[in-house]
N, C-alpha and C positions, 0 to 999 in steps of 0.2 A: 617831408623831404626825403625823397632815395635817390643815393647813387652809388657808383661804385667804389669801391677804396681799396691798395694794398695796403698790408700790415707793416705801421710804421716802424720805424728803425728805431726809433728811443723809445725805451719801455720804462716810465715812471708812475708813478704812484700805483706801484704796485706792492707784495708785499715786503714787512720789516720782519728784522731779527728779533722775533717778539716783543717788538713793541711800535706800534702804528698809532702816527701824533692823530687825537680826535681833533680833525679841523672843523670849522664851519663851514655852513653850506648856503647859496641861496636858490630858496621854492622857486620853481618856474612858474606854477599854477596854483591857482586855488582851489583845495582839495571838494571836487563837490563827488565823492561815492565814501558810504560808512562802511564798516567794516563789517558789517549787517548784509550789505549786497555785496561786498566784495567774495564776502566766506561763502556765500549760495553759488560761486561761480566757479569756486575752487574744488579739484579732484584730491577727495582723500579716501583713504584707505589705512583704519587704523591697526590691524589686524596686528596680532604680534609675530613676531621672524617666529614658525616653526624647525624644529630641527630637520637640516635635511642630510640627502646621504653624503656621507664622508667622502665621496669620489666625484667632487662635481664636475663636468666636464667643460661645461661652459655658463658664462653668466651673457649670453648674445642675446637673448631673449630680455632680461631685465634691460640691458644696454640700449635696446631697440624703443622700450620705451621712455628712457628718460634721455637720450642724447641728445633730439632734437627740440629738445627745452632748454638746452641749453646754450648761451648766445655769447657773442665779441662784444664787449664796451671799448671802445675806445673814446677816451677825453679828454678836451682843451684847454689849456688856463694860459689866460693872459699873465705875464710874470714882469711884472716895474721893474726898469733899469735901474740898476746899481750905481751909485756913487762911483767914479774913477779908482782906480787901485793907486796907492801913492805912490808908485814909482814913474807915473804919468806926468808927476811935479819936477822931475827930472826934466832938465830942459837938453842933457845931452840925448838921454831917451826919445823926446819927442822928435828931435833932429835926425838922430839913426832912421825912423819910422817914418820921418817925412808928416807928419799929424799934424795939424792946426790945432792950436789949442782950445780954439771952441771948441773942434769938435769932440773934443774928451770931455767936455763938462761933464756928461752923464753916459755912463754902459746904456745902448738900447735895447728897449723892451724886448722882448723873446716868448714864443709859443713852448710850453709845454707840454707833452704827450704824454698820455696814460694808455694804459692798457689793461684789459680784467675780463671778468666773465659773469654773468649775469645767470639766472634760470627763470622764465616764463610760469609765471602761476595760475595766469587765466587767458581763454581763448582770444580776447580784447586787448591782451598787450601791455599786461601790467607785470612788471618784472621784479625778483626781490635779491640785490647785491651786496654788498658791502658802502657804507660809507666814505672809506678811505678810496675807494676805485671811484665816485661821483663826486665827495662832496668838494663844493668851493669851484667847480666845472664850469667853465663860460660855456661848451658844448661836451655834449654828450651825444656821440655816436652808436649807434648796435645795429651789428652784424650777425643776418640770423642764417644758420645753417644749411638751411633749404634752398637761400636761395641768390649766398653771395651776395648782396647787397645791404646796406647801411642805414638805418630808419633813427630820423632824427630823435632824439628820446626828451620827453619832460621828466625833470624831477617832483617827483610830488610829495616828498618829504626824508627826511634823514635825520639819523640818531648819534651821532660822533658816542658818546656814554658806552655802548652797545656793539657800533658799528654796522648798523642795520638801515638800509638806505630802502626806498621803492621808488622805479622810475617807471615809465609808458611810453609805450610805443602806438602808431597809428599802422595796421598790417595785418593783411589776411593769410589766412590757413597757417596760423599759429596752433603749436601742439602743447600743452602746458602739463606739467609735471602732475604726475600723481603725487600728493604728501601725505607721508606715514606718519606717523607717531614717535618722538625721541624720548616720550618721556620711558618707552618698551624694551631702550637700546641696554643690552649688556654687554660686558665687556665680555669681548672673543668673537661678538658677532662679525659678518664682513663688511667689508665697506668699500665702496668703488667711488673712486676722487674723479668728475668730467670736469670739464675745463679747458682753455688756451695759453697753457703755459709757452712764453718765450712765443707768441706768437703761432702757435702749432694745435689747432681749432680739430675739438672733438679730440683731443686726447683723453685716455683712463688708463687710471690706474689700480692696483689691486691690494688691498689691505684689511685689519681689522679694527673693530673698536678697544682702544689700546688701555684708555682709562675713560670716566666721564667727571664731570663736575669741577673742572679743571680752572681753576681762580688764581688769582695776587699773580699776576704773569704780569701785569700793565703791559697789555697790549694794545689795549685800548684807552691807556694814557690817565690811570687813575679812575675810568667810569668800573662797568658793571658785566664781571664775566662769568662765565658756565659752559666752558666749553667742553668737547669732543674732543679729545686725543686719538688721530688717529695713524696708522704708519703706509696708508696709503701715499705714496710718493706726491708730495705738493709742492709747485714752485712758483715762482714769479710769472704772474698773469692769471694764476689758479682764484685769484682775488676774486671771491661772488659765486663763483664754480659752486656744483653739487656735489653730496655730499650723499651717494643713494643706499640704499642697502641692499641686498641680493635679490628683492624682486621686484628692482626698478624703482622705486619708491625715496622720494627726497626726504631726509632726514638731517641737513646740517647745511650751513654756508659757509665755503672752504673761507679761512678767514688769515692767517699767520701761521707762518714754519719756525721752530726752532732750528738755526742754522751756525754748521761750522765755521771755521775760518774762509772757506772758499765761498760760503755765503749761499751755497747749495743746500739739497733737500740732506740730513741725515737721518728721517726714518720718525721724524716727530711732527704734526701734522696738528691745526688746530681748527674744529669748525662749530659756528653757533649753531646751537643746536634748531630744527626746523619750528619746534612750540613757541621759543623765545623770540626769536623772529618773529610770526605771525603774532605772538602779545605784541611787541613792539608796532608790528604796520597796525593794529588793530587801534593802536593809540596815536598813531601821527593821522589816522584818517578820520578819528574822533577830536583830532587837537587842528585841524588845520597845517599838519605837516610837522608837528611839534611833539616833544612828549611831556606830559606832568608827573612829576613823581611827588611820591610820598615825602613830607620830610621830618623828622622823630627830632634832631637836636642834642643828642651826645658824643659824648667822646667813647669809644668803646676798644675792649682788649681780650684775647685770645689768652685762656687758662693755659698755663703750664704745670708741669710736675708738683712744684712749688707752692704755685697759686691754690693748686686743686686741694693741697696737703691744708694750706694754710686755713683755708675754707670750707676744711673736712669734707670733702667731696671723694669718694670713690675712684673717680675716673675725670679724666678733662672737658667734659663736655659742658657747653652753658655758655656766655658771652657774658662779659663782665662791664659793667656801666663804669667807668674813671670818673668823669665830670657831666653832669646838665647844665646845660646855658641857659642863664638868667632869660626869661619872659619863654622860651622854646614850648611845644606841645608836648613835650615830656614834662618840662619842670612845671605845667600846670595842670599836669596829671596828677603829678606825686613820686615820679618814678624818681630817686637818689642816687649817687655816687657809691658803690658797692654793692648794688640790687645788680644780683647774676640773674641774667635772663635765661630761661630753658624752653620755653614756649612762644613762639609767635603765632597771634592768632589760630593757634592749633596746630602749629607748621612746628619739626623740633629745631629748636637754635645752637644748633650744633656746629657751627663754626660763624664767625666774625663777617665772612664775606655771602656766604648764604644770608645773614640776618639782612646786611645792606642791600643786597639783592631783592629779600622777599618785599620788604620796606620800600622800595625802589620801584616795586610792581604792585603797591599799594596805592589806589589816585588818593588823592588832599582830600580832606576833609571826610574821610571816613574814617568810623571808630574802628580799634581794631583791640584787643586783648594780650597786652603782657601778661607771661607769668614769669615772675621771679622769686630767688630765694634770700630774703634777707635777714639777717642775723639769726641765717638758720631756719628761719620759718616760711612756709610757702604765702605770698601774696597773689593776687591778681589785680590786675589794674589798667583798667581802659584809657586808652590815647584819641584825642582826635586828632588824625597827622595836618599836620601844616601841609603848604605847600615847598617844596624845595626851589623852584626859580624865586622866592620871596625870599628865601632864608637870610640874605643880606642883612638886615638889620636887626634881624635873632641871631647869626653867627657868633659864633663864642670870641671874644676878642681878650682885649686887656695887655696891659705888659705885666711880664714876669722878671725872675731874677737876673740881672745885668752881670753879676759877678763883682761889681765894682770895690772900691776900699771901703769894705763895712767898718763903721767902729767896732771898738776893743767892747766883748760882750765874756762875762763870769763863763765858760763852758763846763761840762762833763762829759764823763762815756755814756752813750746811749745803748751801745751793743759793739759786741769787738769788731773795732778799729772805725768807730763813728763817734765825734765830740759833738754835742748842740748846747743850743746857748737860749737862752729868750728874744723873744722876738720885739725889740726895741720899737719907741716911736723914731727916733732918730734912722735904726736900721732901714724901717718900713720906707721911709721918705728914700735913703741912702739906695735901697734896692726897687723903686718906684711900685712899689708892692699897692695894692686897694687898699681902703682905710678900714674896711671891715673882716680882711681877713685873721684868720685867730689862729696860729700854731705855734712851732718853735725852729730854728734854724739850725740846719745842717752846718758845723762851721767846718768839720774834716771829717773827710772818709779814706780810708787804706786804702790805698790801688790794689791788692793782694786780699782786702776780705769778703766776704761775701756779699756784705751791702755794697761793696760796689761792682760786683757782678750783676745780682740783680738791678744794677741802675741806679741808684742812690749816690749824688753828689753834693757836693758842699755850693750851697746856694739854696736848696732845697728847704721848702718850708711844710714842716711835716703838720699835718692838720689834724690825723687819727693815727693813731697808736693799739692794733687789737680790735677795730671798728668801733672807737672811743673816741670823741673828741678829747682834742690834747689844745689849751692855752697857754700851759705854764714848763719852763722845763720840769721842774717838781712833778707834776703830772705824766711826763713823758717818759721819764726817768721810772716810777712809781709801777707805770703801769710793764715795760719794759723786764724790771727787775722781778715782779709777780708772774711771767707769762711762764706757764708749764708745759708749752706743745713744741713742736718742729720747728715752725717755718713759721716766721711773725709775719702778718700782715701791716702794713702802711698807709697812707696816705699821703700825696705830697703834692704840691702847690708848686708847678715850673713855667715860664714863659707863658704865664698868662691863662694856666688850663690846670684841671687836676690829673694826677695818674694814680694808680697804687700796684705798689711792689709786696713780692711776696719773699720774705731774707731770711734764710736758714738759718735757726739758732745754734751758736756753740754752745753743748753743755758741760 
C-alpha cells in the first residue's frame, strides 16, 4: 500500500525520561527468512574508526551514505474508551452541557499516533527500530526519504526486554545502511545521531561516544540493557534513528534521552548498540518473532566495600548468589547461596547486569560453565540453562516475614545494637515462615548501627553466621562472639527469598 501523508500533529509513543514501558506487540506475519539469509544480505563493514586528522572539515560524505537509510515510522493504535469521568453523574453538569445521558455511558474510542525513525538493513525492505515506536501498532506506516511516500510496514517480530523491533517493507531502490562493529566503539569516538525528531525528516546531529555499557537505567522497564551513551543531541521522534560513526557506518539505535525539566535533549543520549540488535533480530527470526532466553534461577547481588572485605576479596568484582530456587537449573547443578561468581562461560562477571545480560544471550538448554569462589576455594560448575518463558513454576516464591505479634522469645546481643532470639515452632507458624527453614530471629536492630545500615531488620531470620549454618541462638551467638575480621558476613531469610549482608564489626 503507498500514498501520501503529512506529518501528524500528535507525536506519541515516542521517547521517555529514561524509562520506556516494554509493551506487547502483535506479529503481522510469519516469519519465513533465518537470520542465515537475512546476514548475506546485509552491508557490513567491520573495520575499526582509525584515527583521523584533528581538523575535520566535514563529515558530508559519511552522511551521504547513511541518511538515505534512514526512514519515518509513523503508527496507529486503536485506544478503548474510557469509562465516564464522575462528574458526568452530576445531573447539574449534564444539563449545563445539554448531554443525554446515554450518551456518557462510555468516553469513545480514539486513534493514537506515533512517530519514530526507522534505518533500512537490506535492499528488500527489512528495517531495524525500536520496540516502543511499533510495538502493540494496529498500523504501521514508513516514510522513505527518496521519495515522500508512505509503505505500509509488516511487523515481523519484537523484543519489549531489549527494545528491538524489525519491520518490512514492499519497495524499490532501497539504499540500506552499511553496519560497523560496536563491539570497536570507544569512548571519544564521534557519533552522528539521523533521525525525524519532532517531525523534521533527515535531521543529524553531532557528538561523541560519551561512555559505553550503560545498564540499571530501566529503560526498558526491568528487561536487558547495554547501551551507548552518547551527547549527540536526541529528541522525541529520534526513536529507531541511527546511530553512525564518522565513516557512515550504523553502530547503535537511537533509543531514550535522559531529560530535564523541559523534557528536552540535555546532552545525554542512549543507543543499542548495533551487535545487540542484530543478536536480537537473529533470534526473533530463529524463534518466529519471539526471543528465548536462558534462564539460571537465582537471586543475585552486586559486591560492596563491605561484602568484598568480608569475603576477603581485593577488590569488588564477582556477583554474589543470595538464594537458588527450589527445582531451578542452577539448584540442580550445585550452584549455592554464597558461591561469588567471577566467570561466565569465560565471559568475566564483573557486574550483576552484564551476568543477566550474558545469561540472557544464552538459548535454553545449553550447558554453560560457572566459575565461582566458595569458601574461598575456586569451583567450576556446569549449568544446563532452563528456559526463562517456563520459569513460572521454578520462580522462587514462598512468604516471608509478616512482622506480625511474634511471641515473647528468651533474646541476646548478637552484634552492637542487634538482639536474636530462637526461632520457635509457634514463631515459625506466627511468621508463616516454611517448616524446614533453620536459623534464628532478628528480634531488634538500632536504627544508628551498622547492622542496620547494611539492611538487617528485625523479622529477619538469620540462617549463616560467618558462611556457617546457624540453628540455635547458642550457635549464632558462639560463632559471632569468635569472629576476628572486619566486616561479618550473614545470611538471612526475608519475604520468602534469601539475601546476605556484609556488617562492619565494632571492636
Amino acid at each position: 500500500m503507498i500514498s501520501t501523508r503529512k506529518v501528524p500533529g500528535v507525536l506519541a509513543l515516542s521517547m521517555a525520561v529514561l524509562a520506556i514501558a516494554g509493551t506487547g506487540y502483535s506479529q503481522d506475519a510469519t516469519v519465513s527468512i533465518s537470520y542465515e539469509q537475512l546476514s548475506k544480505k546485509l552491508k557490513i563493514d567491520k573495520e575499526p574508526i582509525t584515527a583521523v586528522a584533528p581538523q575535520v572539515a566535514t563529515y558530508a560524505d559519511a552522511l551521504e551514505n547513511a541518511m538515505p537509510s534512514v526512514v519515518t515510522i509513523f503508527s496507529t493504535k486503536e485506544v478503548e474508551g474510557q469509562a465516564r469521568p464522575p462528574m458526568f453523574d452530576d445531573p447539574m453538569f449534564r444539563k449545563f452541557f445539554g448531554v443525554p445521558e446515554e450518551d456518557l455511558e462510555k468516553m469513545p474510542s480514539h486513534k493514537e499516533q506515533g512517530l519514530g525513525s526507522g534505518v533500512v538493513i537490506t535492499n528488500d525492505g527489512y528495517i531495524l527500530t525500536n520496540n516502543h515506536v511499533v510495538g502493540g501498532a494496529d498500523e504501521i506506516m514508513v516514510s522513505l526519504p527518496s521519495d515522500k511516500k508512505d509503505y505500509k510496514a509488516t511487523l515481523i517480530g519484537a523484543d519489549p526486554q531489549t527494545d528491538v523491533a524489525l519491520i518490512k517493507i514492499e519497495a524499490k531502490g532501497l539504499k540500506p545502511v552499511t553496519i560497523g562493529d560496536s563491539s570497536h566503539l570507544r569512548v571519544g569516538d564521534v557519533t552522528l545521531a539521523v533521525g525525524n525528531p519532532f517531525g523534521l525528516e533527515q535531521t543529524v546531529t553531532l557528538g561523541i561516544v560519551s561512555a559505553l555499557g550503560r545498564n540499571d537505567l530501566n529503560i526498558t522497564g526491568g528487561g536487558y540493557e547495554n547501551f551507548i551513551q552518547t551527547d549527540a543531541s536526541i529528541n522525541r521522534g529520534n526513536s529507531g534513528g541511527a546511530l553512525i560513526d564518522a565513516h557512515g557506518r550504523l553502530i547503535g539505535i537511537n533509543t531514550a534521552i535522559q531529560s530535564g525539566i523541559s523534557g528536552g535533549n540535555i546532552g545525554i543520549g542512549f543507543a543499542i548498540p548495533v551487535n545487540m540488535s542484530l543478536n536480537i533480530v537473529n533470534r526473533l527470526l530463529d524463534n518466529n518473532g519471539t526471543v528465548k532466553r536462558g534462564f539460571l534461577g537465582v537471586f543475585l547481588k552486586e559486591l560492596d566495600s563491605d561484602m568484598a572485605k568480608a569475603l576477603g576479596r581485593d577488590d569488588k568484582s564477582g556477583v554474589l548468589i543470595t538464594d537458588v530456587g527450589a527445582g531451578t537449573p542452577a539448584d540442580k547443578a550445585g550452584l549455592k547461596p554464597g558461591d561469588l561468581v567471577v566467570a561466565y562461560d569465560g565471559l568475566v562477571a564483573d557486574s550483576m547486569s552484564k551476568l543477566r545480560l550474558d545469561i540472557s544471550n544464552t538459548a535454553p538448554g545449553v550447558d554453560v560453565k560457572f566459575k565461582v569462589i566458595r569458601s574461598g576455594k575456586d569451583k567450576e560448575i556446569t549449568v544446563k540453562l532452563g528456559d526463562l518463558s517456563d520459569a513460572g513454576d521454578l520462580a522462587m516464591g514462598g512468604t516471608g516475614p509478616r512482622g506480625g505479634n511474634a511471641p515473647a522469645v528468651v533474646e541476646e546481643k548478637f552484634l552492637e545494637g542487634v538482639e536474636i532470639g530462637d526461632l520457635t515452632d509457634e514463631m515459625r507458624s506466627a511468621l508463616s515462615l516454611p517448616e524446614d527453614l533453620k536459623g534464628v530471629v532478628v528480634r531488634d536492630v538500632a536504627a544508628d548501627s551498622a547492622a542496620a545500615e547494611a539492611g538487617l531488620r528485625a523479622g529477619h531470620i538469620i540462617t549463616q553466621v560467618d558462611q556457617n549454618p546457624v540453628e540455635t541462638m547458642e550457635a549464632a551467638l558462639a560463632l559471632s562472639k569468635n569472629f576476628k575480621g572486619e566486616v561479618l558476613l550473614i545470611q538471612v531469610f526475608v519475604e520468602g527469598r534469601r539475601d546476605i549482608l556484609a556488617i562492619p564489626v565494632e571492636k
